[in-house]
N, C-alpha and C positions, 0 to 999 in steps of 0.2 A: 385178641390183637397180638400178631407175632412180633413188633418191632414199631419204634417212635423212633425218628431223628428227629430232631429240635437242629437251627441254626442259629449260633448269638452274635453280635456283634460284639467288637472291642471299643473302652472309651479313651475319649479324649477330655482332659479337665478344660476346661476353657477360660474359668475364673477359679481357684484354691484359695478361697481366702479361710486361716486359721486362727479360731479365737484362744481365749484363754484354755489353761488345762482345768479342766472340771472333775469333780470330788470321785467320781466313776472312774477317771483314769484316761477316759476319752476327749476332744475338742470341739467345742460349736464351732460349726464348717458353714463356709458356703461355698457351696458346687455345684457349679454352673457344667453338668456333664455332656457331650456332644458323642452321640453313636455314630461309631464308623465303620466303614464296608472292609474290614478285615475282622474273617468269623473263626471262630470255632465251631465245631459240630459235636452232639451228644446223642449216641444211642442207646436208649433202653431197650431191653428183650427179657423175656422173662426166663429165670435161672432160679434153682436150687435154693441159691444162697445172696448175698449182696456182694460182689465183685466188681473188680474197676481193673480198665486195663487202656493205656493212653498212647498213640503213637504221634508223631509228629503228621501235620497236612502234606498230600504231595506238593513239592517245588518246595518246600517253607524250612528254613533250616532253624527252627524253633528247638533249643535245647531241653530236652524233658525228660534226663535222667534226674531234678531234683523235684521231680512233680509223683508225691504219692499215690501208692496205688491202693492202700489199705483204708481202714476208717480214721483216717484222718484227712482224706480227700473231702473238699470240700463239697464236691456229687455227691458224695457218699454221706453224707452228713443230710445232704438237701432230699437225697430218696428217703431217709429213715424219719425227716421230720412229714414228708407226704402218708409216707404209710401209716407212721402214726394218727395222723389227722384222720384218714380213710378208715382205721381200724383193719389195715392190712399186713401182711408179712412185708418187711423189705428185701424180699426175692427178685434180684431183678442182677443184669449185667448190663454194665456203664460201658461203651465204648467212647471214647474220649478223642477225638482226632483235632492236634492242634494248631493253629499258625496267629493265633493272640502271644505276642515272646510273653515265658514266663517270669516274675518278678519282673515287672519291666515298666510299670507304674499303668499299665492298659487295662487293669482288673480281670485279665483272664483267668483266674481261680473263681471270680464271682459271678464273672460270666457263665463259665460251667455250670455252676451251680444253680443257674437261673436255668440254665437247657435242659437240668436233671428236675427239678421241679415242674417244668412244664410238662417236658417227657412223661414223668414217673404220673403223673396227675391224667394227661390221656391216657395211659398205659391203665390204671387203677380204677380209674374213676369214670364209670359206667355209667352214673347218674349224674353227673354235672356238677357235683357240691362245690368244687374247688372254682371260682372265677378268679377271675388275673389280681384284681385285687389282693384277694387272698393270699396267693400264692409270692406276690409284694409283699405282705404282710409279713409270711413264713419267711420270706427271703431276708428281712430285717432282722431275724435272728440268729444269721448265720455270719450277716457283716456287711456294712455299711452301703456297699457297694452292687448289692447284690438284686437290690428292689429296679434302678436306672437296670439294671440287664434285661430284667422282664420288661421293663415299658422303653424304651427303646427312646429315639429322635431325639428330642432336646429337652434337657429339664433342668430344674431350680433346684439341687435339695438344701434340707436346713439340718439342725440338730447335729446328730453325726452324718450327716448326708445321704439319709436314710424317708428325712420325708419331703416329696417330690409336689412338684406343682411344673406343669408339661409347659415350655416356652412357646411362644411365637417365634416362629424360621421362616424363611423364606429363601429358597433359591440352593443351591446345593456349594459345598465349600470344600476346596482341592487342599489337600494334606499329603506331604511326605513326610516317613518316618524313620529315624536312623536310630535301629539297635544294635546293645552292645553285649558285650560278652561276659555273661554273669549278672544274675541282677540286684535289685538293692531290696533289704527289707524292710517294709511297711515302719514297721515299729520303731527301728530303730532309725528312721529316715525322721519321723516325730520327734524321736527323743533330743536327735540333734538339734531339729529346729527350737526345742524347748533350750537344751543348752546356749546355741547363738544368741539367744533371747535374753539368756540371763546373762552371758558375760559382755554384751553390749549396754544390760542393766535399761533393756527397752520392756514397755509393758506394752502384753499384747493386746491387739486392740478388737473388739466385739464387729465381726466381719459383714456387711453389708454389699448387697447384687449391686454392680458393675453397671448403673443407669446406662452408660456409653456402647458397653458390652449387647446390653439387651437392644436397645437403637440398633447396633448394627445388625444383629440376628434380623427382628422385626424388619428390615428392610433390603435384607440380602447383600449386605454391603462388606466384602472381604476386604478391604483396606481398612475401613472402619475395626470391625473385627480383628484384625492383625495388627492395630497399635492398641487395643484395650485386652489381650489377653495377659491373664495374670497368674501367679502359683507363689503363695507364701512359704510352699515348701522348698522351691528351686533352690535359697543360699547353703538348706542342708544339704540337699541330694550332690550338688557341684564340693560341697563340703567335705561329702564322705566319697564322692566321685571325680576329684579334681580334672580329667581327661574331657567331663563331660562340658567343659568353657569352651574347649577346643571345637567342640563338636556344635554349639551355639553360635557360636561367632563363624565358623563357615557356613552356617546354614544364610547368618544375616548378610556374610559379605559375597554370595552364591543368587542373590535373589527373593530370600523369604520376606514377604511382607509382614510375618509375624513367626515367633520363634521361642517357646518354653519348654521345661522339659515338662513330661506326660503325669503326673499326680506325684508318687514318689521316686519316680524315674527308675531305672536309667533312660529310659528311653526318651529322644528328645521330638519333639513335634515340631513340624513348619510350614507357615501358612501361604499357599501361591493363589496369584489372584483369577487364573484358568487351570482346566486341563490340562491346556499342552504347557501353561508356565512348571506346572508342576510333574510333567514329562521331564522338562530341562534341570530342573532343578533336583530330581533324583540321579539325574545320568552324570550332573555335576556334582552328586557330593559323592556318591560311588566313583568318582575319580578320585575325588579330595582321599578318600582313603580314613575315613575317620569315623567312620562305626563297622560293625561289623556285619548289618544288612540295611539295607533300605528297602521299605514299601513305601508304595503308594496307595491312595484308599480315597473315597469320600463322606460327606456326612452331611446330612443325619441320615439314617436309614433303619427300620422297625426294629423291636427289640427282637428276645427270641422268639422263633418262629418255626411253626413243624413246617420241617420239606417233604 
């Protein structure tokens, strides 16, 4: 086989609820994760050596000078653990084309990494050993986020949001998305939320699925949906990104029937209750002038998938 493209989707948090910090350094999460139709694309080919090289998607002004190209990409990490499994060399060239914004709370670093596991697994794996499960499995070691890329549509996870149980959905859900420029990181977007916690002297509480949240999923109900989404992260991310209030409250006083920022942001998400609401509602916050791009997108939609 001369070449695999894989297509991933990018996600949306739809419920972030974060528990205490645990003895590992990580948090019991519930994340209620929602795939949406703005992809990334990963191609494997076979090469010499393991190489990564990433451009941005056409049309997509996705910044990717701070997205590695060496072994410390997270492709590159997700080939080496397939070959391992395979008992093969990780010879392979990653092309990497993006329009998931990086750092941007959409998990487009796990996402790749889910399009390289899949990829590198057709690409290698002649006899079939690897099913998606698996490959879920391998993805859980590379970070939390990485297993929802492989299984795609709508899911539960628990723990570090690593083990999934696939929701009931119905009906598809219109999302516009305003990013900003430069993004926030992961860890340190935690850490705040661990500091707010302590200097309001709140204990955190053991996070439970959104009864109201799932009701509206299971019955395709976007207003429903758009008053129960939730993100225990947002007071950090507005914390370490004070701009991004600015950028919430136009979304809500613009039309969004629901409105959070995206995991650990910057990137803020917002919910319209059609298509064309959510035609209007991007062409009005690109006037508003208050992120630095707007997509639009919908969801749920498969995880990765060879094109």
């Amino acid at each position: 086989m001369n070449a695999v493209t894989v297509r991933v989707p990018a996600k949306v948090n739809l419920q972030l609820g974060v528990g205490p910090l645990r003895d590992d350094g990580y948090h019991d999460l519930v994340n209620v994760f929602h795939a949406v139709s703005l992809f990334d694309e990963v191609t494997a080919e076979p090469s010499g050596r393991l190489e990564v090289s990433v451009q941005a998607a056409p049309h997509s002004r996705v910044a990717i000078g701070g997205v590695p190209t060496d072994e410390d990409n997270l492709a590159a990490r997700a080939a080496r653990l397939v070959a391992e499994r395979l008992g093969v060399r990780p010879d392979v060239r990653l092309r990497i084309r993006k329009a998931i914004p990086v750092a941007g709370g959409m998990a487009g670093g796990s996402a790749d990494a889910a399009a390289a596991l899949v990829a590198c697994a057709r690409l290698w794996d002649d006899r079939d050993q690897l099913t998606r499960d698996d490959l879920m499995e391998i993805g859980a070691d590379l970070g939390s986020d990485v297993p929802f890329a492989v299984l795609g549509g709508t899911a539960v996870g628990v723990g570090r949001g690593e083990r999934l149980t696939p929701a009931l959905t119905r009906g598809t859900f219109h999302w516009v998305f305003a990013t900003a420029d430069g993004g926030l990181s992961t860890p340190a977007v935690y850490a705040e939320c661990d500091r707010l916690r302590m200097e309001a002297e709140e204990t955190a509480q053991w996070p439970t699925v959104s009864e109201g949240l799932m009701t509206a999923l299971a019955t395709g109900d976007p207003k429903g949906l758009g008053a129960t989404l939730s993100n225990d992260l947002q007071p950090a991310a507005l914390s370490l990104r004070p701009s991004l209030r600015r950028t919430i409250d136009a979304g809500r006083d613009l039309g969004a029937i629901g409105a959070l920022v995206s995991g650990s942001g910057p990137t803020c998400a917002f919910l319209a209750e059609t298509d064309d609401d959510a035609v209007g509602l991007a062409e009005a916050l690109h006037g508003a002038g208050v992120a630095e791009q707007i997509v639009r997108a919908h969801g749920p939609v498969p995880g990765a998938t060879l094109v």
